[in-house]
Each structure stands twice: as structure tokens, then as C-alpha cells.
C-alpha positions, 0 to 999 in steps of 0.5 A: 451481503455486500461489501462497500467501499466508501471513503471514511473517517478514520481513528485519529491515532494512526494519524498521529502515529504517522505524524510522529513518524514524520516527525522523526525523519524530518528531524533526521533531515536536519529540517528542524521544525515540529509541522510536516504538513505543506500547503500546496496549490489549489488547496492540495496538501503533501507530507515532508516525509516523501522529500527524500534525497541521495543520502537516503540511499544506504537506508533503501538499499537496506530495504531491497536487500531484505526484500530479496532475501526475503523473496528467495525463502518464500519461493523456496516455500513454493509461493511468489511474492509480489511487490507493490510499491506506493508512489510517492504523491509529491511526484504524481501531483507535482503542479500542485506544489508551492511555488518554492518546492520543486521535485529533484531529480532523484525523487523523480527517478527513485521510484524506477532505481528501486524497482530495477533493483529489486527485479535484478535480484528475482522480485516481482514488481507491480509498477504503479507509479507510471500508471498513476502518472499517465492514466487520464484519471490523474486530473479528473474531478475524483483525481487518484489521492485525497487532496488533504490526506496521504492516501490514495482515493477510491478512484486511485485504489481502482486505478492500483488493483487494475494495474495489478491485475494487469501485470500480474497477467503479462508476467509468466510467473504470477501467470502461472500462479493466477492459473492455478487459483479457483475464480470468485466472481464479484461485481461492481457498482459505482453511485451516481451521486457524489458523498462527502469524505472526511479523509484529510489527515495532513490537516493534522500536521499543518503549521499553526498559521494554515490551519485556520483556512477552511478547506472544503471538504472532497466529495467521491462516489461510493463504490460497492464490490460485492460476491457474485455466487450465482456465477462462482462454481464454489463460493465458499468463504464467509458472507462477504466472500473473504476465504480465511486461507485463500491463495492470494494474500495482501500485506500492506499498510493502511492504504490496504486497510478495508476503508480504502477500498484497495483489498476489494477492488482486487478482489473485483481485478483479479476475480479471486478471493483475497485475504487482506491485512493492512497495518497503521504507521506506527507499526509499519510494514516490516512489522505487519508482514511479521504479524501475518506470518504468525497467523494462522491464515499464514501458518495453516495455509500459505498462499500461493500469491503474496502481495506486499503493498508497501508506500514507496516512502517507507523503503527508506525505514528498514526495520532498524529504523530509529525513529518508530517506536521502541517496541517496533524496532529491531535489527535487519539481521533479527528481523529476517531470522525471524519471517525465515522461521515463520516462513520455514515452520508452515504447512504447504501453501493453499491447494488449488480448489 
């Protein structure tokens, strides 16, 4: 069986959740208006949400600092984390701006700040940003976002799993760990014939008097990454070749969710069986990681590799972040305390097979 990657139309309340969420930050910026949506050049739309500033410093910091903390009770498990933060689109596609907005300096170097911050203290960090800035695709017909949604295309989660695949490699540590890993072969296939997407969510969120412009919808070519059994020594796993407790795991939000293509593309990277969970705005990371520790995928067997994808403006929304929903929220403190536990409480991480 094979498994496609196909941009795709998506259930209308992740959108919305996100709109709130948006929402909500941009009341806090005392930008006083319901629609978080900016029209840009050539038809290319950003979020409010990534406009960001030095007063979002001690939020971040919070952020870090849980994720640190975090790193030292899994390596105490035995497993490494990586971190894998999203750029910010604002950043990567900052031509396509209007003319009346214009990256500052502290945007254009948050990315790097916390990056250094979180290596300082031990964590391993995948820097995707100076890839999605430098690689040629930026400006090709598939460029690496959606022009009209938030996430990355299929052609930016390639872009992503490589990079990946590539640091994972040049760090002695998550070497290591690679080694250990049984191979699980899979291959790609990319059409030659272009397919209409339908992802364009900030159309959702746009001021009343730009919603009428007809925007084209982009067209991308689909991507299928399938399981090679005949070059795999033990396949194992289901028919789509995901192994329930496989020794790479993927945590991240919905730019990881299966639509996106991310989770198969590193599937195809790094040549390893990978499992995967991807969580919606209205959740948010910090609930997602919680949400797999309790799984049995976790608690039965840990991976050896846990990758933590995680949208670089969401670093600013540590868990006791007041403007997600009232069942999501909960303190920093609370909120370690408890992936300690769940951490603490599982059985060995996932023997080499």
C-alpha cells in the first residue's frame, strides 16, 4: 500500500481554533482589531500572530526553559530529544509583505537567539530556518508555504525532513542514535502533472473588505512515499509500514499532522520507520507532547529519537498561556510535573531490531 502526500482540504475547526488563538495574542498586543489576516504582495497572505516583538521575551524564555528541563528527564530515560522549530513565514517570504510592514530586527534574529539558548543548555536543535531561507526552492513555482495558509507545502516539508535528515548526521549524538535504528526502505515518487490545493486558511481571517478578491487557487505535485519491503530485512509494522513503537518518534503540531506530508517525507530522509502525531491549534504543543507521553506508543515502548516539531511562534505560548482554551491551560510548574511522571513511569525505550 502506498502512502500519498497530497495537499488537502482540512476540517474547518483547526482553522478556527487557530484564528482564536490569533486572536487572542493580538488583543494582547493591544492591536485592537478581530481580523489577523494580512494581505500581502502577489497575492501572498502571513498571520498577525508571527509579529512578535522584545516584550515577548519572558513568555519565550518560559518556553526554553521548560524544554530544558524537559530534554534533561528524557536523557535520564535514555532518549534524545530533538527540536525542530518552524520558521516563522513572515521572515521567509518578507518581499511579499505590504509595503507598510517591514520585518524588525528582533524578528529577524529570534529564530538564531533561541536556537543558541536552547543548544546552551544540551538540547538538540534542527535549524530549519537557514534552510528555508537559502535553499533555491524559496522561489520556485512550488515555493516552501502555501501562499494563502500558514503551513509549509509539500515541497517546504521535504525541504524540512532533508534538513533533518541531514543534522541528524552531523551531530554525534543523534548519529549515534540513528545507528542503532534498524533501516526501513522507502521510496519517492513525485507526478509530473500539478493538482489544485485547497489549503488557504488565512482567507478565513481576513478583514471583511479583502475577502471578496478571488484568489487563485495553487497548484503543487503530488508526492507519494511508499515502503520498500523488497529492500528491508524485516518490514514489520502495518501495511503503510508505521511500527506502533517504532524508535523514532514525531511530536508536533498540525504541520505534522499526515496531510502535510512532513511525517512521510522523514520517513523517506532518514530511511526509518517513524511514528507520528500531530496536534491542532486549539490544543497546541505542549498538550500534544503530554497527550503522546500517556500513550501507549510512549509508555510501552519509548523511542530512542523524539523529535519535537514545534511552529517557532508558538515558543511565545508556554503552557500557562492565557489566551487558548480554559481546559488546555495549566501552569509551567503543573505542567513538567506531570511529562516527568509519565516519562519516569515507562518501560525501557525501544530495543534495536
Amino acid at each position: 500500500m502506498k502512502v500519498t502526500s497530497v495537499p488537502s482540504k482540512r476540517m474547518a475547526y483547526g482553522v478556527l481554533a487557530f484564528a482564536s488563538l490569533c486572536i487572542g495574542t493580538v488583543q494582547s498586543a493591544e492591536v485592537n482589531q478581530p481580523y489577523v489576516g494580512i494581505v500581502g504582495k502577489q497575492e501572498w497572505l502571513f498571520y498577525q500572530y508571527e509579529l512578535t516583538t522584545a516584550k515577548d521575551v519572558p513568555a519565550t524564555t518560559a518556553s526554553i526553559d521548560l524544554i530544558c528541563q524537559f530534554n534533561r528527564v528524557l536523557a535520564k530515560k535514555g532518549i534524545t530529544l530533538g527540536v525542530a522549530m518552524v520558521p516563522i513565514k513572515m521572515r521567509i517570504y518578507a518581499e511579499y509583505l505590504p509595503a507598510d510592514l517591514k520585518i524588525n530586527d528582533f524578528m529577524m534574529g529570534n529564530y538564531e537567539r533561541m536556537t543558541s539558548e536552547l543548544t546552551s543548555c544540551g538540547v538538540v536543535v534542527f535549524d530549519l530556518n537557514s534552510a528555508f531561507l537559502t535553499n533555491p526552492l524559496r522561489n520556485s513555482a512550488t515555493p516552501l508555504f502555501f501562499k494563502m495558509d500558514t503551513h509549509w507545502s509539500n515541497t517546504g516539508a521535504m525541504l524540512a525532513a532533508q534538513s533533518i535528515a541531514e543534522q541528524t548526521t552531523a551531530n554525534s549524538v543523534t548519529r549515534f542514535v540513528l545507528a542503532q535504528i534498524p533501516t526501513q526502505a522507502y521510496k519517492r515518487t513525485v507526478s509530473k502533472v500539478k493538482k489544485v490545493t485547497k489549503n488557504r486558511d488565512i482567507l478565513q481571517v481576513l478583514p471583511p473588505d479583502t475577502k471578496a478578491k478571488n484568489y487563485a487557487f495553487e497548484r503543487f505535485y503530488p508526492v507519494e512515499i511508499i515502503r520498500d519491503d523488497a529492500n528491508t530485512a524485516d518490514p514489520g509494522g502495518d501495511l503503510l509500514g508505521k511500527h506502533p513503537f517504532a524508535a523514532i518518534s514525531l511530536v508536533g503540531s498540525s504541520y505534522s499532522m499526515d496531510w502535510t506530508g512532513f511525517a512521510d517525507a522523514l520517513r523517506f530522509c532518514l530511511q526509518k520507520d517513524v511514528f507520528s502525531l500531530g496536534v491542532g491549534a486549539n490544543q497546541g504543543s505542549w498538550v500534544g507532547m503530554e497527550s503522546y507521553l500517556r500513550d501507549d506508543a510512549f509508555q510501552q515502548s519509548p523511542p530512542k529519537l523524539l523529535i519535537w516539531e514545534m511552529p517557532e511562534r508558538d515558543m511565545r505560548a508556554p503552557p500557562d498561556y492565557p489566551y487558548r482554551e480554559a481546559r488546555y491551560i495549566t501552569t509551567n510548574a503543573e505542567w513538567l510535573k506531570r511529562v516527568t511522571a509519565l516519562v519516569q513511569s515507562a518501560k525501557a525505550s525501544a530495543p534495536a531490531q
